[in-house]
N, C-alpha and C positions, 0 to 999 in steps of 0.2 A: 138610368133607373137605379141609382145606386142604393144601398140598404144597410144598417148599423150594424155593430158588431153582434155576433152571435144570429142573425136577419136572415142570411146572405143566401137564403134557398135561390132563388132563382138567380143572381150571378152565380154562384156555383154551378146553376147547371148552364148556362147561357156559356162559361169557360169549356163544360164538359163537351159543347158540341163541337167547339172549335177544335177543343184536341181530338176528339174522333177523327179529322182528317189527318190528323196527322201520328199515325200508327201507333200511338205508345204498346207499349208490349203488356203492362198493365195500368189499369187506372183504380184507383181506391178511391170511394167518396165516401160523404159522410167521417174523414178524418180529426178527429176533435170537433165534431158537430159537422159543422156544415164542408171542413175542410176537402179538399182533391188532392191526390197523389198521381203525376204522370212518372211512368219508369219505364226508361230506356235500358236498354241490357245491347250488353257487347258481344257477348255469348260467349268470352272470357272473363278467367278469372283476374283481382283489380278489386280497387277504390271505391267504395259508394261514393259519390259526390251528392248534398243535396242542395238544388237552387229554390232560396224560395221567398216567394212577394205574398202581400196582401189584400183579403177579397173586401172588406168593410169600407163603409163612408164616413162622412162626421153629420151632426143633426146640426150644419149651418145651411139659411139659404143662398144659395149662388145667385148673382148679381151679373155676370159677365154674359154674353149676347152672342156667344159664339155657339153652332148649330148644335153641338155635340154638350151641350148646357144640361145640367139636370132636369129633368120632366118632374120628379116629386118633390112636390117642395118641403121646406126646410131639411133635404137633407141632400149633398153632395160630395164631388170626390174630389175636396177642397187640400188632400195631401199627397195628392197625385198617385194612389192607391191602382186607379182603375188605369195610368201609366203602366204602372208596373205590371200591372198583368199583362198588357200589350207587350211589356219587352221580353216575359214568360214564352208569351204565343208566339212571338217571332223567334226566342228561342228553339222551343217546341217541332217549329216547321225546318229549323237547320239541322237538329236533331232528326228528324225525317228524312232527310238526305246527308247526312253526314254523321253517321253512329261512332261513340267513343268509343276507341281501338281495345280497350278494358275497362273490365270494371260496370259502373251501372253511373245511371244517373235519374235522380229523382228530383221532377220537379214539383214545390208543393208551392199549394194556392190555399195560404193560413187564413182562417178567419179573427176574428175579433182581435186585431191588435191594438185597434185605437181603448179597448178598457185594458189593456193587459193579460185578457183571460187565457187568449188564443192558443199562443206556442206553449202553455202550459197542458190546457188538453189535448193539444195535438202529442205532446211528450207520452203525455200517458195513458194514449190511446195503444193498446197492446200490439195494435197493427203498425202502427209507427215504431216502435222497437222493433218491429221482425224483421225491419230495413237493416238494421245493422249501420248506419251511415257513419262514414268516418272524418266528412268534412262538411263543411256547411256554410253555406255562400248566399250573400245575401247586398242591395243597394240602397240606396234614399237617394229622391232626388233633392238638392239644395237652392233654391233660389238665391242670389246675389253672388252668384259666384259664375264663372267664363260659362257658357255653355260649351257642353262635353269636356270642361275636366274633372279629372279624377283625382279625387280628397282622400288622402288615405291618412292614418292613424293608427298606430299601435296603442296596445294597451289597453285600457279605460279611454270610451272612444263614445258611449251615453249616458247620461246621468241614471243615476236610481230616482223613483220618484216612486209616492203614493201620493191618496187622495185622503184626508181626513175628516171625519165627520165627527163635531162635539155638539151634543144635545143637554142644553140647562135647563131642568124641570123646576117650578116652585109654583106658586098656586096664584091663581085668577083673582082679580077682585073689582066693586066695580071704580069705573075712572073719577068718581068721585071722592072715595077712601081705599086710594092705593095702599093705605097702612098697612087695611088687612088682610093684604095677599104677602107674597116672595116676590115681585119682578124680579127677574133674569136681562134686564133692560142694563144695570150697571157693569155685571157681570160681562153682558155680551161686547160693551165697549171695550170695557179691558183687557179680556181676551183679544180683541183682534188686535191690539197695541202690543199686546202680550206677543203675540205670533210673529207681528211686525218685525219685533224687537230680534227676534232668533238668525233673522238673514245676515251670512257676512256675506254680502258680497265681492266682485273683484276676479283675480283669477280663478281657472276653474282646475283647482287642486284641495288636495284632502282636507282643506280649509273650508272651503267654497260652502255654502248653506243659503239658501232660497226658500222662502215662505210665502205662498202668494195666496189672500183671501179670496176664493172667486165665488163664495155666494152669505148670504147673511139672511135669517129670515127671524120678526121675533112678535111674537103672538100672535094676534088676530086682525083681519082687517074690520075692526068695528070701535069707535070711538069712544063707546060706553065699557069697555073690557079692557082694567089694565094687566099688563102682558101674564102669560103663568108658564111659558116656553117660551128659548129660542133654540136655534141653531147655525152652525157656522161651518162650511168648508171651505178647506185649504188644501193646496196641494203644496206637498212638501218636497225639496230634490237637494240631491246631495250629488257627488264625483264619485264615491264607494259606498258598498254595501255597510261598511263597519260606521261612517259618517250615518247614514240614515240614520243606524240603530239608535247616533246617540242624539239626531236630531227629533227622531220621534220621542225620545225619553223628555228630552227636554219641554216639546210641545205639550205633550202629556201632561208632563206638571203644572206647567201655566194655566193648562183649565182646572186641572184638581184642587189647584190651589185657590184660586178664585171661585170654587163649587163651595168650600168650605169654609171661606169668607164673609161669603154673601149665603151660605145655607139653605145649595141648593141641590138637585139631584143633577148627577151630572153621567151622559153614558157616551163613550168615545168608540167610535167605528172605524174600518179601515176600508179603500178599493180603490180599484184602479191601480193597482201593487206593480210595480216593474222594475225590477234590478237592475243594477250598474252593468253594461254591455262591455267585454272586454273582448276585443281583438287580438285572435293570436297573429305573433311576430310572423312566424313563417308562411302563414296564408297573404299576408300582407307585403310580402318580397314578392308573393308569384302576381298577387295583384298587381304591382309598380311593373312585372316583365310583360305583362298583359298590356297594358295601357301602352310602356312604350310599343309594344312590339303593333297596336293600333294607330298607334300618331297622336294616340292623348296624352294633353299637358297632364302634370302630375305632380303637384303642390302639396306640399304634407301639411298638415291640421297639427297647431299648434298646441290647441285644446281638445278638449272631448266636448261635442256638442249639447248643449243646454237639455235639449229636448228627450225623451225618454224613447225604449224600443223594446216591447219583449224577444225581438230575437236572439237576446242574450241569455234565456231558456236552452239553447240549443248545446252552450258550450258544455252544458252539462252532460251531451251525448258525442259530440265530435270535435275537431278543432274546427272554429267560429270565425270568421270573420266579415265585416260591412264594410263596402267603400261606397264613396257616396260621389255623383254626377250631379257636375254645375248646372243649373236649370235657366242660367243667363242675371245677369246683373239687375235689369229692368221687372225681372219677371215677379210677380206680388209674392209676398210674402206663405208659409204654409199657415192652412187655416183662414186665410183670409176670403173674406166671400167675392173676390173677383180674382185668385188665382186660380191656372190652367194649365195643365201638367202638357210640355212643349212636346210637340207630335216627334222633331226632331231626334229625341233624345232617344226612341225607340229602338234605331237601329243601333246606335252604338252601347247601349244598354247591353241588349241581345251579344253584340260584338265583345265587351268585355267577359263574358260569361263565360261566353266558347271558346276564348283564349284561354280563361284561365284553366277553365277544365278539361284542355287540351293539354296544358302544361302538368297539369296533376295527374290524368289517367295516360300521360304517355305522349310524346313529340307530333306523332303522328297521328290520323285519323284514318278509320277504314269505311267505307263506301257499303250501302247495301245494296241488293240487287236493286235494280229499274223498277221503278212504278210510274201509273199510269200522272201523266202530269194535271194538276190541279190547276181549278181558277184561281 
């Protein structure tokens, strides 16, 4: 039953029950809207460490015949979202039986990161600062790649990306004497040539620029009206923050310039905003000790991945970092309506986590007392 960004009331609470069993010391909901905080305490002093996945779906319908298939349609956990909060929860329950020797750990269950919004209000949710966190840990699963290895990357490691919206106003008229209106019909074609034009593609360095049109709409559906609006979005992606800037300046002109050609009104919006994710170096060593110290293979990433991730919000409060798990070579693409986040991947998800934040809060772990055992 998954639900879209900013939706996520009841997966938020459907997580909350599962961690009830397993004692967090405190739970916060309602974290940047719909978000969950679980926090484990050592009852020493030490590291916040925060681990944290994503509650949202995408508005595709799933296609795949497997039982655990989304019940509402058109919308699913086509990004392996509701993965990841299984590797949280399995998390979660070895945290219940294995507390870090210092320090704290907070697991969060972010909402909306498929628009971008999420790890921005969860930042500036006041409760979220009271954490103090000083590290911040984070995975994506990858399809076409081994299953269970671990992709690592320093540096710039997700693209920046926004979503742009250009709206050309000029006036109606009817389709018999187009004269005497403005269509926006010529405009809109050259515009998207215009946008086209901006991509370099090739490798993915401070060169790199992507323009992709993914919707066009222009006037009315009626045969006797010719057009008096259109509109066009695009989503834009660059490797750095400072590339966007100068890819949107560029976008920008392309329609302003073609608004005042064809003399028309032109209003330009932004969403879906997500910065260049950069990985620190040093989180990224203790990753590679983790991994080996599990028996996962561990292939570095050449490039920084196409695709966008707001948990690059985070670096701006602790040192940041994401590795990402191979989800198997065969396994369909993200976003596609018959991929299936591989049950597999759960436990050693879970397993990379607890290594790593064993490695950060201290060699060892301490044991709490006996409790009553669970089903």
């Amino acid at each position: 039953m998954p639900e879209l960004s900013g939706e996520e009331h009841a997966t938020a609470a459907a997580v909350a029950k599962h961690l009830v069993a397993f004692d967090a010391d405190t739970l916060i909901d309602g974290l940047g809207g719909t978000g969950l905080a679980a926090i484990y305490e050592s009852g020493a002093p030490g590291p916040a460490v925060l681990v944290r996945c994503e509650l949202d779906g995408l508005p595709i319908t799933e296609t795949g015949d497997h039982d655990h298939r989304s019940r509402t349609p058109g919308k699913a956990h086509l990004c392996g979202h509701d993965g990841h909060m299984a590797i949280m929860l399995a998390l979660a329950s070895t945290l219940h039986d294995v507390r870090p020797r210092q320090g704290r750990v907070v697991l969060l269950f972010q909402p909306a990161e498929e628009n971008g919004k999420g790890a921005r209000a969860v930042v500036a949710d006041p409760r979220f600062q009271a954490l103090a966190v000083d590290y911040a840990l984070s995975l994506h699963n990858l399809p076409g790649h081994e299953l269970h290895q671990v992709l690592l990357k320093s540096g710039h490691v997700n693209c920046a990306s926004r979503g742009m919206r250009i709206r050309f106003s000029g006036k109606t008229a009817h389709a018999s004497m187009p004269e005497t209106g403005r269509s926006p019909a010529l405009a809109m074609a050259e515009c998207i040539e215009g946008l086209n034009s901006l991509s370099r593609p090739g490798r993915l360095n401070d060169g790199f620029a992507l323009v992709t049109v993914v919707h066009a709409k222009l006037g009315e559906e009626a045969f006797g009206i010719a057009p008096g609006h259109a509109e066009i979005w695009a989503t834009l992606r660059s490797v750095t923050d400072v590339a966007m800037d100068g890819l949107i300046a560029d976008a920008r002109a392309v329609a302003e310039d073609l608004a005042a050609v064809h003399a028309l009104g032109c209003d330009i919006g932004f969403d879906d905003v997500f910065h260049a994710c950069v990985n620190d170096n040093g989180l990224i060593e203790h990753y590679r000790r983790a991994a080996q110290a599990c028996g996962f293979p561990v292939p570095d990433c050449d490039e920084p991945m196409r695709f966008s991730e707001d948990f690059g919000e985070y670096a701006s409060q602790a040192r940041s970092a994401m590795f990402f798990l191979g989800a198997g070579t065969q396994t369909p693409a993200l976003h596609n309506p018959d991929y299936d986040f591989p049950d597999a991947l759960i436990a050693s998800g879970a397993a990379m986590f607890h290594a790593t934040i064993a490695r950060l809060l201290g060699d060892g772990v301490s044991r709490p007392p006996s409790r009553p055992a669970r089903d």
